[in-house]
C-alpha positions, 0 to 999 in steps of 0.5 A: 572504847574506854568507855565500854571496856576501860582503860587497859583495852584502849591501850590495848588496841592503841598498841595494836594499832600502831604496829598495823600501821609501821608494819603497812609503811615504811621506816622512813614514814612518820606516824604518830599518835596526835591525841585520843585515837588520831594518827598522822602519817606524814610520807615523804616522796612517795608517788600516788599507786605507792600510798593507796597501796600501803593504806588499803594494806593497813585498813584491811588489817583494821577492820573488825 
């Protein structure tokens, strides 16, 4: 992304990234940004349905 379209585009779509992501999980999640475009999600006591159903909502949002 960078590469293509510079710094500020990046940062750009960091930023968009990450509000898909809080607005898909709860408050109560982790999520942070691990270096260049990697996330971690860490979901504490949450059951199976639950977890499939919060990042099928975010990776919906995600897509071009």
């Amino acid at each position: 992304m960078n590469d293509t379209y510079g710094h500020i585009e990046g940062d750009t779509l960091l930023h968009e990234v990450g509000k898909v992501l809080r607005s898909s999980f709860r408050e109560s999640d982790v999520l942070g940004r691990v270096g260049g475009d990697e996330f971690l999600l860490l979901l504490k006591n949450i059951d199976l349905e639950v977890h499939w159903t919060s990042w099928n909502r975010s990776s919906a949002s995600l897509q071009p």
